[in-house]
Every structure is written in C-alpha cells, then in structure tokens.
N, C-alpha and C positions, 0 to 999 in steps of 0.2 A: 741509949737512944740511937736508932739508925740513923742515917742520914737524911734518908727521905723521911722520917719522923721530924727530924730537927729543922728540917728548910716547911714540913706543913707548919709546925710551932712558930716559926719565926715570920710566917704568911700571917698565920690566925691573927697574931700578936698587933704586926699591923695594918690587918680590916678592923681587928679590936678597935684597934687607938684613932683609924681615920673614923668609925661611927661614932665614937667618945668626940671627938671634934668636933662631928658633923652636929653633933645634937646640940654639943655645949653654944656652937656659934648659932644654932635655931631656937637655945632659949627652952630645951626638952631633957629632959632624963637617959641615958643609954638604956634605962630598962624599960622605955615604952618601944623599943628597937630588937623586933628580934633575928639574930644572923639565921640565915638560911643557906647551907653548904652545899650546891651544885655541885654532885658528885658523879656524874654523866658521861658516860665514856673514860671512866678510871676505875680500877681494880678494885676489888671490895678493903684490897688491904689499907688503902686510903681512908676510904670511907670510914675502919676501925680505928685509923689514925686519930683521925679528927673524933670520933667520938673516946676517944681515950682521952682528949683533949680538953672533954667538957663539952664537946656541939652534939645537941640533944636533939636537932631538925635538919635531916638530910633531906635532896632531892634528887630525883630521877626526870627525865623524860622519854622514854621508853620500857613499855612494862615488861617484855623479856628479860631488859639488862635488869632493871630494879628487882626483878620477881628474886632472882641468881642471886643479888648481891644481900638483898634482904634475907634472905634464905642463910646465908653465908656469915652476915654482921652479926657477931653475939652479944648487943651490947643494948643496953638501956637507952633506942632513938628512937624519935619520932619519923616515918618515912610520908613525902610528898608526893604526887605527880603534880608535876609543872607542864609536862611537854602537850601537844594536843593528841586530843583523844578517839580514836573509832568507839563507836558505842559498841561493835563485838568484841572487845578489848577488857569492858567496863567488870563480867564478874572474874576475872585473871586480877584486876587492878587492885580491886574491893580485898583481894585476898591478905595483900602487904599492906597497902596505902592506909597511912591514919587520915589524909587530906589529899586532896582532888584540889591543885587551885587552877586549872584551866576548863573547866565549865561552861559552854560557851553559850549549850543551844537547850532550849526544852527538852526535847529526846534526847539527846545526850545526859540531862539531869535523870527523866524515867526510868532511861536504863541503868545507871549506879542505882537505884532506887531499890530495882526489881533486883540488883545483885548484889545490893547489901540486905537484903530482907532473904534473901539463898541462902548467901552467908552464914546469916545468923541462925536460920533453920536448920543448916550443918553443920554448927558450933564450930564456923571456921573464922568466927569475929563474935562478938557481945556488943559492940556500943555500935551508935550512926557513926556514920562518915562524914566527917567536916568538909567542907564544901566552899570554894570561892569563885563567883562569878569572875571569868577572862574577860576583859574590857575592849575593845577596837578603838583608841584613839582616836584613827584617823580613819575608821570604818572599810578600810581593804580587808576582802575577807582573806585574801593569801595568804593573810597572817595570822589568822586565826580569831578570835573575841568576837564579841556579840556586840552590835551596834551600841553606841550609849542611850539612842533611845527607847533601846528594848531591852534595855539592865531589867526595868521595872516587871516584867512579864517573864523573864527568867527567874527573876529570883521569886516570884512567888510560883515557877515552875518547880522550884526546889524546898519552900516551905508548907509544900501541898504534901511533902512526905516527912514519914516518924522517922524514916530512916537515912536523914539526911539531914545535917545542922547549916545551915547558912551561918557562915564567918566572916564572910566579908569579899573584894575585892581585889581582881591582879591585872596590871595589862606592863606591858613594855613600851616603852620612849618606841616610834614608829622610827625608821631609819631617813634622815633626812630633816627629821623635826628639832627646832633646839629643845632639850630634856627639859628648860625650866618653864616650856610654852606646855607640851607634852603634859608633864605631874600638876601644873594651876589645873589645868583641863581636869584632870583625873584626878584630884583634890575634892572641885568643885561637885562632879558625878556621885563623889564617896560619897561627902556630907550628906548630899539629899536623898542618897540609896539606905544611911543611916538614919534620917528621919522619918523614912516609912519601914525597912526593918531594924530595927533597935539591935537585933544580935550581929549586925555587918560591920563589925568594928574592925575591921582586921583592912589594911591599905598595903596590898604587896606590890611593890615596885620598886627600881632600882637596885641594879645591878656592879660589876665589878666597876665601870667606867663611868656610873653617873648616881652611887650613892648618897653622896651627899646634895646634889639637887632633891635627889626623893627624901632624904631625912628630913629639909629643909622645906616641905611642901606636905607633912604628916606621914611619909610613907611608919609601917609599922613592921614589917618585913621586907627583911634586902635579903634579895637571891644571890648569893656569890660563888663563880666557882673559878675563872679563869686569877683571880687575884689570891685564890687560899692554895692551892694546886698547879698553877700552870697551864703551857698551853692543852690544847685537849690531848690526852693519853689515849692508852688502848685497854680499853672495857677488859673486866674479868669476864671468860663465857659464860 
C-alpha cells in the first residue's frame, strides 16, 4: 500500500467510526447512513483509492473534472454531481452521472430530462437519472437551492418525467447558521416533501464539519471530502 493509500485508509477508517457514533448516539443504524466521498479537485487516482477501499458513491462538482475522472476510474462506483448546474452542461452531465443532487430550478429539471432521454436514444445510458431536489435554507440564491417553499413545484417539475427518478433532498448548513437550527429546518421540509412524494427518501446533508448534527436530525447522506482526503488538491486534467 502507498502512502497516500494508507493515510486515505486511515481517513475512511475515521469518518467510518465518527458516523458509527453519530448514529449510535441518534438511536439509528450506520446503515441508514450513506458516506458520500467528495472527490473534487483531486486526481482520479484518489478517487480509485477510495473505491478500492469499498466507497461505492463518489462526487464531483464540476462536470469537465468529473467527465475526465469518470472516464479514467475503472471501478464498480456510483458518480454524483453535487456542485450547481448550467442547464447547457446538463446532457455532458447525463453522460457520467448516476445522480444529480443539486436540482434547483424547473428548467434545470427539463433539461437533464431532454438529455437523459438523448442519452438513452444513443445507448449512451439505459436507466433514469436519480435526482435530488437543492434546498435554500436560508433562501439566498448566491448559493444556489430552490426556495423551501417552492420544493413542492419542483419536485413535481421533476416527476412529470420517465426519465427522471425523484430521491429525495440536499441543501448545506447556510454560512453563519448554527448547523442544528439549519438540518430541524431541513428535517422538517424533508418529512413533508416525503408525504406528498413517497419516492423522497433520501436527506443529503452534512458534511466533513457538521456530520454528526446532520446524522442526528435524519440526514441519510453525508458528503465528505476535506476529512477523507485533505485540504483541496489539484484535479487530474
């Protein structure tokens, strides 16, 4: 094992043990918990790290680097986008991506729509593309997500298509917010965005510095990249 294999091992090892924590002290299973490896701005050879490792769900936010790195990963993973999206971006995205979780806006849903239905015309995909509505907390749009009270209007912008599975929900603690005022907030939007689509199970939140508030509040996906890897690297071309 390299070296830089052995210091990802001994990261994995403990984001493992703090979500094993995190759950045990919320009274939850580490397997309603799934890690999600931000792998953004580091080498593809990371990326094979960590799925040599056993991590089955990488992410990207930007679809040039991801496009490269997916291209590049030979291994049995699932790839994300996380980061925001231009809808002229969206069939380049469709190409790698098994999931889209920053979704923000209706047109934005349309267009992975029309470019996973390309896609599959071109036998350059077979299944939908999983889908997670971006949340705005604290509703600035500078930061991307869709207002919380227009979840409900996006997401049936997104179950208006075959080629598109709604999964559920992602938004990030706003900068400034405490993280456990933040995920009650975003908690609350899940449960009820679950009562009217049934398939939104999915509560992605919670990152390297405030996972265990989100385990602690049903998060179901934690995005981690600066805690498995380090500070940010330099991207493979």
């Amino acid at each position: 094992m390299t070296d830089r294999a052995a210091e990802i091992a001994a990261n994995l090892a403990d984001v493992r043990a703090r979500i094993e924590a995190a759950c045990k002290a919320a009274g939850r299973s580490p397997e309603e918990v799934r890690l999600l490896a931000v792998t953004k701005t580091f080498p593809a050879s990371d990326a094979a790290i960590l799925a040599g490792l056993g991590v089955r769900d990488l992410a990207e936010n930007r679809d040039q680097e991801a496009a490269a790195k997916a291209a590049e990963v030979d291994a049995p993973v699932r790839w994300h986008m996380v980061g925001r999206l231009q809808r002229n971006k969206a069939r380049s995205v469709v190409r790698w991506a098994d999931e889209v979780q920053s979704v923000d806006s209706p047109r934005l849903a349309e267009a992975l729509a029309r470019a996973v239905a390309a896609a599959r015309d071109a036998g350059e995909r077979t299944e939908p593309l999983d889908v997670l509505v971006q949340a705005s907390i604290d509703g600035d749009p500078a930061r991307g997500g869709c207002p919380l009270d227009r979840l409900p209007e996006l997401a049936h912008g997104v179950i208006r298509s075959s080629d598109l599975r709604l999964r559920g929900i992602m938004a990030v603690a706003p900068l400034g917010m405490e993280p456990r005022a933040a995920f009650d907030r975003l908690a609350s939007v899940a449960g009820e965005l679950r009562t009217e689509f049934p398939t939104a199970r999915e509560l992605s939140c919670g990152m390297s510095n405030d996972l265990e508030e989100a385990i602690d509040y049903g998060s179901t996906c934690v995005r981690v990249g600066t805690a498995l890897l380090g500070g940010r690297g330099l991207a493979s071309p």
